[in-house]
PLY file of the C-alpha trace (Angstrom):
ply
format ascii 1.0
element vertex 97
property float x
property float y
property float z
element edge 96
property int vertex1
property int vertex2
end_header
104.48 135.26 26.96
104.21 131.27 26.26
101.90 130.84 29.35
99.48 133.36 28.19
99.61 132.40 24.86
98.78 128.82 26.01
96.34 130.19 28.51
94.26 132.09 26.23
94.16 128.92 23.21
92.92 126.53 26.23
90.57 129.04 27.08
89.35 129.50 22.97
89.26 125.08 22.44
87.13 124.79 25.91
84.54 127.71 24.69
84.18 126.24 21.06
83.94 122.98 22.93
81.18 124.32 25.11
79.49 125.88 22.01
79.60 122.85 20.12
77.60 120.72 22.89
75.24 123.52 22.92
74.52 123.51 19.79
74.24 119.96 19.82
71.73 119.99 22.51
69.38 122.64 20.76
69.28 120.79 18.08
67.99 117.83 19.81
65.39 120.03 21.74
64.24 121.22 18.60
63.54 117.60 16.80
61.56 116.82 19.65
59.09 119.62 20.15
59.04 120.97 16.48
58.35 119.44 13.38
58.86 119.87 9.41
55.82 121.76 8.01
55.93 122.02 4.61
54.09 124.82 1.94
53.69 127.21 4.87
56.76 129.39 5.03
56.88 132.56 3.38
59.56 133.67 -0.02
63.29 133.34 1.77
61.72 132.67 5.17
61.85 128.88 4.83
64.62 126.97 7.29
65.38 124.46 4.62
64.84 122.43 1.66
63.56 124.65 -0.90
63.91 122.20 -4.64
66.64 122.66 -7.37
68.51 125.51 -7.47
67.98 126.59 -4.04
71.29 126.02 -1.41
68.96 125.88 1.91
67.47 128.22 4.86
65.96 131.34 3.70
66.40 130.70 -0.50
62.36 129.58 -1.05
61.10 131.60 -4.80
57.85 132.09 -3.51
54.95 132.03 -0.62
53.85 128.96 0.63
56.23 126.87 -1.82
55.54 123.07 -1.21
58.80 121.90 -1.02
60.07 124.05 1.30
59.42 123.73 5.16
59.42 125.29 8.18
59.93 124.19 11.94
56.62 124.45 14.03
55.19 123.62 17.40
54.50 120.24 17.36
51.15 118.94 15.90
50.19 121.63 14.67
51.50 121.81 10.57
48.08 119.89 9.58
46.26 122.12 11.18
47.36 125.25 9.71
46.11 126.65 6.90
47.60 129.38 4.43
45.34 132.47 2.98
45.30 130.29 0.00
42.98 127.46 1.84
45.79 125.22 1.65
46.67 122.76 4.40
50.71 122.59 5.88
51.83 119.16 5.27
54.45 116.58 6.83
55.23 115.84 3.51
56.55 117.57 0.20
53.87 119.15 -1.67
54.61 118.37 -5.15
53.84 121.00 -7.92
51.03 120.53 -9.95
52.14 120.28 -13.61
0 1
1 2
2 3
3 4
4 5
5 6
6 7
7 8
8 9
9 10
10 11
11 12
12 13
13 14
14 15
15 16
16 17
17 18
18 19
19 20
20 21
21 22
22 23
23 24
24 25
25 26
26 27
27 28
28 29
29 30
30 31
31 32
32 33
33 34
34 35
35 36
36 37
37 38
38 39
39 40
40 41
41 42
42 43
43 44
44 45
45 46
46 47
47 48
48 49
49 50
50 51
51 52
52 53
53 54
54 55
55 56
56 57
57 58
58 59
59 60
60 61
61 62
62 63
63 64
64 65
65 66
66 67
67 68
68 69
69 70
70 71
71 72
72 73
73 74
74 75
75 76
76 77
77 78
78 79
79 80
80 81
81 82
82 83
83 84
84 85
85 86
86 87
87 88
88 89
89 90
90 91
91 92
92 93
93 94
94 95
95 96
């Protein structure tokens, strides 16, 4: 029973290992063909930063919120534009008071 026991644990620490690296490695893949695009995501479909009150990914109040972002294709946030007319920017969009 000990072998299999130690068997199956080795088995569990290589495939979190494994998943780990992965994980690393997508996230590398994704900093270098994606990009921050903020004031384009829609209410809770953000993938972070979304101001006070918010904890992260998916917590945006409403549409096209300026300090929220969203990954896209890179080169491409300028370029889009929102059914309000409004641009996607690299930058935080600050509120207007």
């Amino acid at each position: 029973m000990k072998r299999q026991t130690i068997a199956v644990t080795t088995f569990a620490l290589a495939a979190l290992a494994s998943g780990a690296a992965l994980a690393q490695d997508m996230g590398a893949s994704i900093k270098g063909e994606k990009e921050k695009c903020y004031g384009v995501s829609m209410a809770g479909k953000n993938d972070c930063a979304a101001g006070p009150g918010t904890t992260c990914a998916g917590t945006s109040k409403a549409d096209y919120q300026g300090n929220a972002w969203k990954y896209v294709a890179k080169g491409t946030c300028t370029t889009m534009k929102t059914p309000k007319g409004t641009a996607g920017s690299l930058t935080e969009v600050k509120a207007k008071p």
